[in-house]
DRENVEXDO-213279 format. One record per residue: x, y, z of N, C-alpha, C, O in turn; residue number from 1. Coordinates in steps of 0.05 Angstrom, whole numbers, plus 5000, padded with zeros to 4 digits. Example, Ala and Ser with C-alpha at 12.3 -4.5 7.8 and 13.67 -1.06 7.14 Angstrom:
PT	nxx	nyy	nzz	caxx	cayy	cazz	cxx	cyy	czz	oxx	oyy	ozz	nr
PT	5264	4886	5156	5246	4910	5156	5264	4934	5156	5285	4934	5169	1
PT	5257	4955	5142	5273	4979	5143	5258	5001	5157	5268	5023	5161	2
% end
This chain:
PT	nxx	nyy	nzz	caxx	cayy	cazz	cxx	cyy	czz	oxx	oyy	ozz	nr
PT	5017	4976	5000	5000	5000	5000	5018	5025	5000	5042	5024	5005	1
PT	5004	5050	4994	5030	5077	4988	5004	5099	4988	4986	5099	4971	2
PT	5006	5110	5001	4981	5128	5015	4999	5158	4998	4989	5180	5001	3
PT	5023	5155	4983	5032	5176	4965	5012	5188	4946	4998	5173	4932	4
PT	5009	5216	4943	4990	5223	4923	4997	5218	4894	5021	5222	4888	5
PT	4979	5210	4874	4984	5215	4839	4988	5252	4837	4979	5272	4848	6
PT	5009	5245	4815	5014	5272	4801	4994	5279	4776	4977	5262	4771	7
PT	4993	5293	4768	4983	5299	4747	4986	5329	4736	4987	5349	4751	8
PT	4989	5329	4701	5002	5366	4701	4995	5368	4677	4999	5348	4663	9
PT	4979	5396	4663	4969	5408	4635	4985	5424	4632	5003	5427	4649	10
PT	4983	5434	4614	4988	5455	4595	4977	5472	4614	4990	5492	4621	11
PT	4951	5467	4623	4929	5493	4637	4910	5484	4652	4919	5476	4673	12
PT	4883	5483	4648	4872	5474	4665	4852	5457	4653	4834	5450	4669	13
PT	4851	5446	4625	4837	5426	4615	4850	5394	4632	4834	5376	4637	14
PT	4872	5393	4638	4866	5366	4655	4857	5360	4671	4860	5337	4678	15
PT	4838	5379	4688	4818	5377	4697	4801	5353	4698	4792	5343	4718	16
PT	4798	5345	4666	4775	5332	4663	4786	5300	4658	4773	5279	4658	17
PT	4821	5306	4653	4826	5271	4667	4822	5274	4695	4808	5255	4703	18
PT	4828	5291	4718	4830	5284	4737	4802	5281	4750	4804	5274	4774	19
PT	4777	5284	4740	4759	5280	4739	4754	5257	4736	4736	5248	4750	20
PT	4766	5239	4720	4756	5198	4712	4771	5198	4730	4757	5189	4748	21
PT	4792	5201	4739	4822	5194	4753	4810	5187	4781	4816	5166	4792	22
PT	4787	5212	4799	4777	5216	4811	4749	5196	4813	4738	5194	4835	23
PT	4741	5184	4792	4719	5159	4783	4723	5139	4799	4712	5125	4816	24
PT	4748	5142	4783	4757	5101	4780	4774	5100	4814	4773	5081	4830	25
PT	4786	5124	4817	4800	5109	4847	4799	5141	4868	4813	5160	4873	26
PT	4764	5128	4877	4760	5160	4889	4782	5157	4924	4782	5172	4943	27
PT	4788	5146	4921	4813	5146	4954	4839	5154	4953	4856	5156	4970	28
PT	4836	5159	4920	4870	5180	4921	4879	5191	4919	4882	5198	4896	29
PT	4894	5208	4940	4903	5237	4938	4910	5244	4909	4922	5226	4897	30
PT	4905	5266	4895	4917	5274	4877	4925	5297	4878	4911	5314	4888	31
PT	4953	5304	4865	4967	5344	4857	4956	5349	4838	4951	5330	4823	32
PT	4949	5371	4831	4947	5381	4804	4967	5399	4800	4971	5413	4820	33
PT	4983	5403	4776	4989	5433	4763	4991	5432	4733	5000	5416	4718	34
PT	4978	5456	4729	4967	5471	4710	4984	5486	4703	4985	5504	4719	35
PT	5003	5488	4682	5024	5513	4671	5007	5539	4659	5010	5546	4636	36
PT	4988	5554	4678	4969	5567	4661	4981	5588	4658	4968	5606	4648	37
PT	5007	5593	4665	5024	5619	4653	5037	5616	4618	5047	5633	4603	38
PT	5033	5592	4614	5048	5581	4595	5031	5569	4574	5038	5552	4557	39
PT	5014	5578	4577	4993	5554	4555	4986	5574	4541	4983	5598	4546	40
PT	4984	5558	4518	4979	5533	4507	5002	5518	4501	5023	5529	4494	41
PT	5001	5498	4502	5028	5489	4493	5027	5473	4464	5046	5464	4451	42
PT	5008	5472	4460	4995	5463	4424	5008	5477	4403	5012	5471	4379	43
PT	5014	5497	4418	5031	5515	4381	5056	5514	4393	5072	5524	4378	44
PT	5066	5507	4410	5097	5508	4410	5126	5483	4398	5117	5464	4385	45
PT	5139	5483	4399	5156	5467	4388	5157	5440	4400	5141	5434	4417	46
PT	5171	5428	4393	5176	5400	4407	5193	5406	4437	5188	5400	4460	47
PT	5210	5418	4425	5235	5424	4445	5230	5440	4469	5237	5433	4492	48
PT	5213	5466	4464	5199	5475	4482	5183	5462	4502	5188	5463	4526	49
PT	5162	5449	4490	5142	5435	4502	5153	5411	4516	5139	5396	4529	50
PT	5189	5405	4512	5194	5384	4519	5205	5393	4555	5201	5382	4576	51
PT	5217	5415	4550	5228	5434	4564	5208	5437	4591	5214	5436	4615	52
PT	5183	5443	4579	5168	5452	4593	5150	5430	4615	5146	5436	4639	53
PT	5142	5406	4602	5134	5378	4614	5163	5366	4639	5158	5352	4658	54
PT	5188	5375	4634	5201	5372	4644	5201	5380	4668	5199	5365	4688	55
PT	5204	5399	4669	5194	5432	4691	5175	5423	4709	5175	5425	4734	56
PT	5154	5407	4689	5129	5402	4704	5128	5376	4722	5115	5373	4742	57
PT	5142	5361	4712	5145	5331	4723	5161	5330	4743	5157	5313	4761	58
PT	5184	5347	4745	5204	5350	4770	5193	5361	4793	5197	5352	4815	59
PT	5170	5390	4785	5156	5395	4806	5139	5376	4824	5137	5377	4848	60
PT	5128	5359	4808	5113	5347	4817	5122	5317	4840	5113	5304	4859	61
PT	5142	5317	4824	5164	5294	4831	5169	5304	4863	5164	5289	4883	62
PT	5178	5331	4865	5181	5342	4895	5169	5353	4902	5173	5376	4910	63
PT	5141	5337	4904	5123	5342	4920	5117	5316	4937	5105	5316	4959	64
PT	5130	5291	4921	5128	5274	4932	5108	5254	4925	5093	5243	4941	65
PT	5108	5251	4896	5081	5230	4884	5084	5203	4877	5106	5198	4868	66
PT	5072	5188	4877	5080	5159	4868	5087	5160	4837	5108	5156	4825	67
PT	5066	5165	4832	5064	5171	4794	5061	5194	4784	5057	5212	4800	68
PT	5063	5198	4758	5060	5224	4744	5039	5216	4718	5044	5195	4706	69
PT	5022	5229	4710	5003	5232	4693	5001	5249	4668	4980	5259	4661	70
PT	5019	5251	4656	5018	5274	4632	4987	5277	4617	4981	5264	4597	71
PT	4974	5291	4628	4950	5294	4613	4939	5313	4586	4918	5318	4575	72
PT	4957	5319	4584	4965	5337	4554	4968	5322	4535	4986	5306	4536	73
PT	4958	5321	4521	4957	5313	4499	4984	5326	4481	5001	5310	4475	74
PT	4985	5341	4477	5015	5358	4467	5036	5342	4481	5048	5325	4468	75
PT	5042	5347	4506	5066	5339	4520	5061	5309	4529	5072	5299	4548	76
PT	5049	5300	4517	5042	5266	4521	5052	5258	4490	5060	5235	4484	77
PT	5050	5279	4471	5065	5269	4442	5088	5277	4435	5102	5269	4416	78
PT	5094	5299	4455	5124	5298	4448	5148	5303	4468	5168	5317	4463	79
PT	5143	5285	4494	5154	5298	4511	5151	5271	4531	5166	5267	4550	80
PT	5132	5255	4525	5135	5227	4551	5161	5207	4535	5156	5187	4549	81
PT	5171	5202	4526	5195	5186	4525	5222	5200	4549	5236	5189	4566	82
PT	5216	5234	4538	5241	5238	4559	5232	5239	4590	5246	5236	4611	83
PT	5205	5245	4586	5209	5249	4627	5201	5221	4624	5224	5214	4630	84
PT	5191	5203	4622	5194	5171	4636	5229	5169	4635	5242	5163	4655	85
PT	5237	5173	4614	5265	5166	4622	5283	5186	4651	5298	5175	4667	86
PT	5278	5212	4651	5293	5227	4672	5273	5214	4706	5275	5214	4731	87
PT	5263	5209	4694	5242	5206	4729	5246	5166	4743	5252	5143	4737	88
PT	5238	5182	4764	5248	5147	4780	5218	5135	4783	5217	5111	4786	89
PT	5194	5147	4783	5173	5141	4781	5152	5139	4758	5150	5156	4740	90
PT	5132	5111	4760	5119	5111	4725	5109	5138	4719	5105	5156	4734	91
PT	5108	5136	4696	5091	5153	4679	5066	5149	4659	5064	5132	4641	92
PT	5053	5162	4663	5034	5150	4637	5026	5180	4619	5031	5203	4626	93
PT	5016	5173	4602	5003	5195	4575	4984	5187	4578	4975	5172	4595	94
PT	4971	5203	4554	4945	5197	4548	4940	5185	4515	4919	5176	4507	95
PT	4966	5189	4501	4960	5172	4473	4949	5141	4475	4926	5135	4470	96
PT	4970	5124	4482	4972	5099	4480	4950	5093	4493	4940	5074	4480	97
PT	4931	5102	4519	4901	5092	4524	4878	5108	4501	4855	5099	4500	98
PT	4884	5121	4491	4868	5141	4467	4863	5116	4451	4841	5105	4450	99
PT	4884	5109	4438	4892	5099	4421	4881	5071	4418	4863	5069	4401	100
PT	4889	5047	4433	4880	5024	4447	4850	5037	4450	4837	5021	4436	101
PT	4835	5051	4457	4803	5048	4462	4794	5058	4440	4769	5058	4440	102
PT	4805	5067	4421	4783	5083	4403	4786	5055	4381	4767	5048	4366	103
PT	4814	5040	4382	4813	5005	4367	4798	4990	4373	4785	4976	4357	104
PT	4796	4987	4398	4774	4977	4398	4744	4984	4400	4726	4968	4407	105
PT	4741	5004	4394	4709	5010	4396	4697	5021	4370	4675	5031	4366	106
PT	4722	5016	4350	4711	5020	4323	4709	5001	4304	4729	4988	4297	107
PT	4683	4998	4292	4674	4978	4276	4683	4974	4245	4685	4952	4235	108
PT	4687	4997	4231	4694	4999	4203	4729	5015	4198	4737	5025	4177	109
PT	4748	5012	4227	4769	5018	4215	4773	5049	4208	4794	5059	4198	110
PT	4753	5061	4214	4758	5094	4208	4757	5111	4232	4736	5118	4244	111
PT	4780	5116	4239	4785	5132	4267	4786	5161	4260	4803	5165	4243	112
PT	4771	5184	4267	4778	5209	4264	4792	5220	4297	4787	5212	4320	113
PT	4814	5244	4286	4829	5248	4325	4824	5277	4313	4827	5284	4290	114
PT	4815	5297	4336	4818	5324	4339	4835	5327	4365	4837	5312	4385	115
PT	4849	5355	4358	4869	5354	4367	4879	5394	4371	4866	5415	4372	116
PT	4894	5389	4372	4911	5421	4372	4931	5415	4351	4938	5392	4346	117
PT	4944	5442	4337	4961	5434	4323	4996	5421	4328	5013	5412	4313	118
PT	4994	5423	4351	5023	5404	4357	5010	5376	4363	5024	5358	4354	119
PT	4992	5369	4372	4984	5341	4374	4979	5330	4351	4978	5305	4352	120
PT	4972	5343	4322	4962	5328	4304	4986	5326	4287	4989	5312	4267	121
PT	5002	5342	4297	5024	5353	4274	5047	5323	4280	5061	5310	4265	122
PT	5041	5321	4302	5060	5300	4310	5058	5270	4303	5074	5251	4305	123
PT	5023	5271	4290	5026	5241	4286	5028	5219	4309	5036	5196	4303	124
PT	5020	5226	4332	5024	5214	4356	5005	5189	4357	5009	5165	4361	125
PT	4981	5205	4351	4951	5177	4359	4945	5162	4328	4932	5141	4329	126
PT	4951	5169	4306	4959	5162	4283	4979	5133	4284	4969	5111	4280	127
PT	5001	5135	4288	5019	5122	4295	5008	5100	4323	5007	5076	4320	128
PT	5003	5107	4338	4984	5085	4368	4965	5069	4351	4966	5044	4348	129
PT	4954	5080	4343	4922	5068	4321	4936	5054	4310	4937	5033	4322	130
PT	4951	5054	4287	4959	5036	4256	4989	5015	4277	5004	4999	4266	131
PT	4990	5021	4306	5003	5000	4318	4989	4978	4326	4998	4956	4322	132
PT	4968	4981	4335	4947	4963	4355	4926	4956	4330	4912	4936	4332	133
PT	4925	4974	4306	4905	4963	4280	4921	4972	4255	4912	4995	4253	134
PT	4940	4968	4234	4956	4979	4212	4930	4987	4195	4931	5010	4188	135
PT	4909	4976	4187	4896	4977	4162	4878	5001	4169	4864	5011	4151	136
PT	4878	5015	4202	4858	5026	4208	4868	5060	4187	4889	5067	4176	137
PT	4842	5070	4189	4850	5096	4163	4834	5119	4192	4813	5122	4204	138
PT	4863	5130	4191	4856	5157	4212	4869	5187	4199	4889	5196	4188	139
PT	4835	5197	4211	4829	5229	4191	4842	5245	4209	4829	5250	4229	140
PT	4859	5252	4208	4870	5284	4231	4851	5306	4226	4841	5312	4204	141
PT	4847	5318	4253	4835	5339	4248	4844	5370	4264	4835	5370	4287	142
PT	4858	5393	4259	4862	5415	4280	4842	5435	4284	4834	5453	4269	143
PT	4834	5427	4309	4812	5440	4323	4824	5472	4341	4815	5475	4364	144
PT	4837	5485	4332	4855	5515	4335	4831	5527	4356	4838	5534	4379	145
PT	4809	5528	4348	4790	5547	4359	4773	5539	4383	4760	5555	4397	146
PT	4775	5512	4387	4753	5502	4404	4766	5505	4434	4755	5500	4456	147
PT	4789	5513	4429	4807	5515	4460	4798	5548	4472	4790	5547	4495	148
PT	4799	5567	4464	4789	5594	4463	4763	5597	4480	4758	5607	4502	149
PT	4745	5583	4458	4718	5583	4457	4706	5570	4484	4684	5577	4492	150
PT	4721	5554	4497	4713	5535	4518	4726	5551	4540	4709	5557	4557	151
PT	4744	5558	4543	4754	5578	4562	4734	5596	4568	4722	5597	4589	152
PT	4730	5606	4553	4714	5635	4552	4683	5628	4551	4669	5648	4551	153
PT	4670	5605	4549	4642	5595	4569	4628	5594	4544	4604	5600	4546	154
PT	4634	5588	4523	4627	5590	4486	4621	5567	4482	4629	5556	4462	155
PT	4606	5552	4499	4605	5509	4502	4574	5515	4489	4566	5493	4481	156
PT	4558	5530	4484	4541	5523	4478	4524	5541	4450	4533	5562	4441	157
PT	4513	5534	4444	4492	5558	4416	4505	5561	4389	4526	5550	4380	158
PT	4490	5577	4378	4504	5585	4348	4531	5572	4343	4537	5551	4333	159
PT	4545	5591	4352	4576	5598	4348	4597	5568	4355	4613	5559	4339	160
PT	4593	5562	4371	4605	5535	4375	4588	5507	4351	4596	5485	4343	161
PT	4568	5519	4348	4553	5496	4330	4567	5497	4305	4569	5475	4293	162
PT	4578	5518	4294	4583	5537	4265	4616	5518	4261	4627	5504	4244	163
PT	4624	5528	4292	4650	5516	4290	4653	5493	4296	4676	5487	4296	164
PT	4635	5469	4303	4644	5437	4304	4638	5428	4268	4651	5413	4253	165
PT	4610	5445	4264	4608	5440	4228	4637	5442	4213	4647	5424	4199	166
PT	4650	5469	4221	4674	5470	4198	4696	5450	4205	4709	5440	4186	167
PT	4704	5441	4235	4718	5427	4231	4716	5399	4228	4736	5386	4224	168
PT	4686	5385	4230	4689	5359	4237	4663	5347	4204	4652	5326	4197	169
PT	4664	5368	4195	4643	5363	4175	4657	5344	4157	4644	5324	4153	170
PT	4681	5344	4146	4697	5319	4133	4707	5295	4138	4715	5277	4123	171
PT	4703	5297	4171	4704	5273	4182	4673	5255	4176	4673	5231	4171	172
PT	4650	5269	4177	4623	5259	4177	4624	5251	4157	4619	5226	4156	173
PT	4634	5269	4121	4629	5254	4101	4647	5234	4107	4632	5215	4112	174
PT	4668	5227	4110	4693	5204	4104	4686	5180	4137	4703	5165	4149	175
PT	4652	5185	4144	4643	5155	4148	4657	5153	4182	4646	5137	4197	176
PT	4673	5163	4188	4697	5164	4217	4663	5147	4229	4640	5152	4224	177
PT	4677	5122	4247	4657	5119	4268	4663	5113	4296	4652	5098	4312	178
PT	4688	5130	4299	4700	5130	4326	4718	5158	4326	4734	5161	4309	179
PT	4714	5175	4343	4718	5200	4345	4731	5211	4363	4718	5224	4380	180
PT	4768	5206	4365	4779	5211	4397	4786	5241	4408	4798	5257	4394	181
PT	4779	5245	4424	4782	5282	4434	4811	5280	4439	4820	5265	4457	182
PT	4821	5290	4429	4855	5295	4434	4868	5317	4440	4889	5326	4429	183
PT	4851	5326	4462	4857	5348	4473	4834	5354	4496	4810	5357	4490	184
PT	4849	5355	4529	4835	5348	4554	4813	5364	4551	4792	5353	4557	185
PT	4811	5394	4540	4790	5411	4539	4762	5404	4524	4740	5414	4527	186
PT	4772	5379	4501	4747	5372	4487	4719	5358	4499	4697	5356	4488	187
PT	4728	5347	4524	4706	5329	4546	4691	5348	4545	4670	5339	4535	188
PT	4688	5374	4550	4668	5395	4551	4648	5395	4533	4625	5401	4539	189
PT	4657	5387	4507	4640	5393	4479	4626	5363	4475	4607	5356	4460	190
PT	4635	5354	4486	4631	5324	4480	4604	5317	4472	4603	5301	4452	191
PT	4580	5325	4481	4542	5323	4480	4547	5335	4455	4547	5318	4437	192
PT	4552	5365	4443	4552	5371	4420	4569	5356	4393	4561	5353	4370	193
PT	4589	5351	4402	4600	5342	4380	4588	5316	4378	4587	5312	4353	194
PT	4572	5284	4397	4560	5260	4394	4541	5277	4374	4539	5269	4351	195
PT	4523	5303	4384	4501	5305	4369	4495	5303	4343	4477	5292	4330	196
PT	4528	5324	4333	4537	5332	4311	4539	5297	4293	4523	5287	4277	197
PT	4562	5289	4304	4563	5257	4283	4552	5241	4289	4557	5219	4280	198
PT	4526	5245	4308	4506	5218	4307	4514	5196	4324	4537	5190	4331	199
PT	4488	5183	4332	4486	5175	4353	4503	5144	4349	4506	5130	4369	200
PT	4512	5137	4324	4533	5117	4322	4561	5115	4328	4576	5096	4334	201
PT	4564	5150	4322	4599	5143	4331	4608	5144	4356	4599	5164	4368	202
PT	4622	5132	4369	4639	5124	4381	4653	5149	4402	4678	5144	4401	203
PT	4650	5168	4416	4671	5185	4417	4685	5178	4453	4673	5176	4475	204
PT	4715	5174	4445	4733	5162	4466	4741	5200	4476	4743	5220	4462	205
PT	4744	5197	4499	4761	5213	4516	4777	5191	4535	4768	5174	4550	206
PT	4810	5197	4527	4832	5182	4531	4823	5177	4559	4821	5154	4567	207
PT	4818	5200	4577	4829	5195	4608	4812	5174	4624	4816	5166	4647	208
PT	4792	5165	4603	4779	5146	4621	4790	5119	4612	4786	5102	4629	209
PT	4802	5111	4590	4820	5087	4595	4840	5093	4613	4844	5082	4635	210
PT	4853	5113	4600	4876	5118	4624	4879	5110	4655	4896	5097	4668	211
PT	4847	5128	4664	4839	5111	4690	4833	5090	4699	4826	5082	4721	212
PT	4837	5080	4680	4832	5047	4680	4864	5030	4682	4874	5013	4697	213
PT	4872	5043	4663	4904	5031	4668	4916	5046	4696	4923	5028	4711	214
PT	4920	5067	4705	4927	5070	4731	4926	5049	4754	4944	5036	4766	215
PT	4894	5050	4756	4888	5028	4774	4890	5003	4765	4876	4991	4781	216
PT	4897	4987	4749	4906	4966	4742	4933	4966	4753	4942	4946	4764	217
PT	4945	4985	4750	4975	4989	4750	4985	4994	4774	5007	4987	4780	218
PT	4969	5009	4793	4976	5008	4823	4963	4986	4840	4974	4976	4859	219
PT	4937	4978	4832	4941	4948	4847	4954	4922	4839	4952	4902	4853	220
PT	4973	4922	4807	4990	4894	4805	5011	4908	4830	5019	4892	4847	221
PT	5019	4932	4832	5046	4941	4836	5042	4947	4868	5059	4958	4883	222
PT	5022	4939	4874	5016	4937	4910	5014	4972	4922	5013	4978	4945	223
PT	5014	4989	4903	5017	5009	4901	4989	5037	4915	4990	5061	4923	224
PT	4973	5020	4911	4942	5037	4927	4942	5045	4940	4952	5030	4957	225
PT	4934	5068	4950	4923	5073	4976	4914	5053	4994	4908	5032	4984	226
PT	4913	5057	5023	4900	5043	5042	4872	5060	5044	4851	5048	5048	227
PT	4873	5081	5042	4851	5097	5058	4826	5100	5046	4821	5107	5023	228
PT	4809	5095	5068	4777	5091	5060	4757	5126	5059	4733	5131	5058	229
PT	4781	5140	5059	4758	5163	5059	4770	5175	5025	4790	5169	5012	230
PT	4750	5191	5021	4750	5205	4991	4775	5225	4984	4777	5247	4995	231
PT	4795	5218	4963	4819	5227	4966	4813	5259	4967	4791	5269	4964	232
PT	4842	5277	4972	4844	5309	4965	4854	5315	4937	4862	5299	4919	233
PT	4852	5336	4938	4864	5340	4906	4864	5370	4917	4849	5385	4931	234
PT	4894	5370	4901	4910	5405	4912	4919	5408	4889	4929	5392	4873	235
PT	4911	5444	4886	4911	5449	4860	4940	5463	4858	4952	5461	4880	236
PT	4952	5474	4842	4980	5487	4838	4980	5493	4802	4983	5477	4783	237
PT	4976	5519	4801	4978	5531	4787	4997	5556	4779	5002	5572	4797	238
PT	5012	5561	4745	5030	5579	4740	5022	5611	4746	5037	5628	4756	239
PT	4998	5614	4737	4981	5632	4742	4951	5635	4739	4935	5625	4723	240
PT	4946	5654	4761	4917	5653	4763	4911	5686	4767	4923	5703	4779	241
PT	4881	5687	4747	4863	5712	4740	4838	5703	4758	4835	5682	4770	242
PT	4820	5728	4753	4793	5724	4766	4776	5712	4753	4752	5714	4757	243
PT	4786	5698	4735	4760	5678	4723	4776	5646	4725	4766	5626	4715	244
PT	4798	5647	4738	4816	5616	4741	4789	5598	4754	4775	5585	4738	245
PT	4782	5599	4781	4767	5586	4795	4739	5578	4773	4731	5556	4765	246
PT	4732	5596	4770	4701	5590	4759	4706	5556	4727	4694	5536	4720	247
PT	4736	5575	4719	4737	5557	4695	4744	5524	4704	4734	5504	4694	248
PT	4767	5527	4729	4775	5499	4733	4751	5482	4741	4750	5457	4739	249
PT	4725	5500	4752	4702	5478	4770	4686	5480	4740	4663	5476	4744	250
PT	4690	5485	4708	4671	5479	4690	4684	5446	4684	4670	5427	4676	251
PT	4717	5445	4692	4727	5427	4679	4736	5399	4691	4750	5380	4685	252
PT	4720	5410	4715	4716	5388	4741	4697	5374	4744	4696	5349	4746	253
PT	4677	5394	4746	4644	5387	4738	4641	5393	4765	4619	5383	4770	254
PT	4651	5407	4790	4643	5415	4812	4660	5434	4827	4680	5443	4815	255
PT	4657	5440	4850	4671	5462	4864	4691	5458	4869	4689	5435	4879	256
PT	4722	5466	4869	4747	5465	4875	4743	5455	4913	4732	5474	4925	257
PT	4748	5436	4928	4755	5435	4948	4776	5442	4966	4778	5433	4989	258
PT	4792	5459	4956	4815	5462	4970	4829	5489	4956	4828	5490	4931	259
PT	4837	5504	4965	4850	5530	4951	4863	5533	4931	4874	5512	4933	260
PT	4874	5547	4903	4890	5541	4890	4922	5555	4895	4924	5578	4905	261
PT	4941	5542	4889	4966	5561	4890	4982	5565	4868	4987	5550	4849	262
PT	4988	5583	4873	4997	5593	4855	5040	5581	4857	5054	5579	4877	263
PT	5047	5578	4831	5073	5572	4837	5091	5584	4811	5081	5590	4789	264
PT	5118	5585	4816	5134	5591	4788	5155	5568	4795	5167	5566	4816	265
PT	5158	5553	4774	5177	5538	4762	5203	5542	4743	5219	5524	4735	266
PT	5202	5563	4739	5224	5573	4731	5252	5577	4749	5272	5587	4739	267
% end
């Protein structure tokens, strides 16, 4: 047993909504959060940067004292988990390789569509997971630039968000996609609209709930669980925070922050 808390760290504050399944599947475990919200997005930045930056993030986290680390970024889960599993003494996981693995299996005709940000699609990350675990499968990239903005700023619903799932996902609908992976933590939000959008057949995976599934597989082979019977904490730590931080992290929680946020620099 290891009563140590899980790490977990965004770009911003869309991982929220892994730590949200994370919070499902093994409600007895402490978890950290940090959010680089001084620093985000990290979708348009380089490899090297973003590698730089996940780095920063994983050491913090590391001394704070966690069993595991969680890259829930989709960006820094494609270009940036080979090096911190290798610099760190503790597992790591992403969020591709569970993306990836659930959207194979839960699609029937071989046509996977991934939305994404433009460093996640650019990378070929869930492309490459997919045609590992299925070669013949045919996956549509798609960069979703705008839906990160729009969701921040409380734009989840009416016209304007409708206008913009049409322009980007409208080629995925003709080209048949019947499994639809959000590749990017902020997309759980849209999720009702976009099922609406491609119908009630396709498929749509949000990574973090396999993910949560492999965690806890992975801390009870590794004897690794919690003991404790009461409902874990979760402490927030953030790069920076405005007067609309709070309101946004509890859209991407699905409830009220329990515990204060702090603010930190890693630099």
């Amino acid at each position: 047993m290891d009563i140590r808390p899980i790490g977990v760290f965004d770009s911003g504050l869309g991982g929220l909504t892994a730590v949200k399944e994370i919070q499902k599947r093994l409600p007895h475990e402490d978890i950290i959060y940090l959010g680089d919200t001084a620093r985000v997005p990290y979708g348009t930045r380089s490899k090297e940067v973003v590698t730089k930056f996940s780095l920063q993030d994983a050491y913090f986290l590391a001394g704070q004292g966690v069993k595991c680390i969680v890259i829930a970024c989709n960006t820094a889960s494609s270009f940036s988990y080979q090096d911190v599993k290798k610099k760190m003494a503790i597992p790591i996981f992403d969020v591709i390789g569970p993306g990836a693995a659930d959207a194979v299996r839960k699609s029937r005709n071989n046509k996977i569509g991934v939305i994404g940000t433009q460093g996640t699609v650019a990378s070929n990350s869930y492309k490459k997971a997919i045609n590992k675990y299925a070669p013949k499968a045919k996956v549509i990239n798609q960069v979703c630039s705008l839906f990160v903005p729009f969701i921040e700023s409380g734009e989840i619903k009416g016209n304007l968000i409708e206008l913009l799932i049409d322009k980007y996902l409208k080629g995925m609908r003709i080209g048949k996609v019947d499994t639809l992976v959000l590749g990017c933590t902020h997309y759980p939000i849209l999720e009702k609209s976009l099922k609406r959008f491609m119908g009630k057949d396709v498929q749509i995976v949000n990574p973090a709930i396999e993910l949560s599934k492999r965690i806890l597989l992975f801390l009870e082979k590794k004897n690794l669980s919690t003991n404790k019977t009461k409902i874990g904490s979760v402490k927030y730590f953030l790069t920076d925070v405005t007067p609309e931080t709070e309101k946004v992290a509890e859209m991407f929680l699905g409830k009220k922050l329990t515990s204060p946020i702090k603010k930190v620099n890693l630099d």
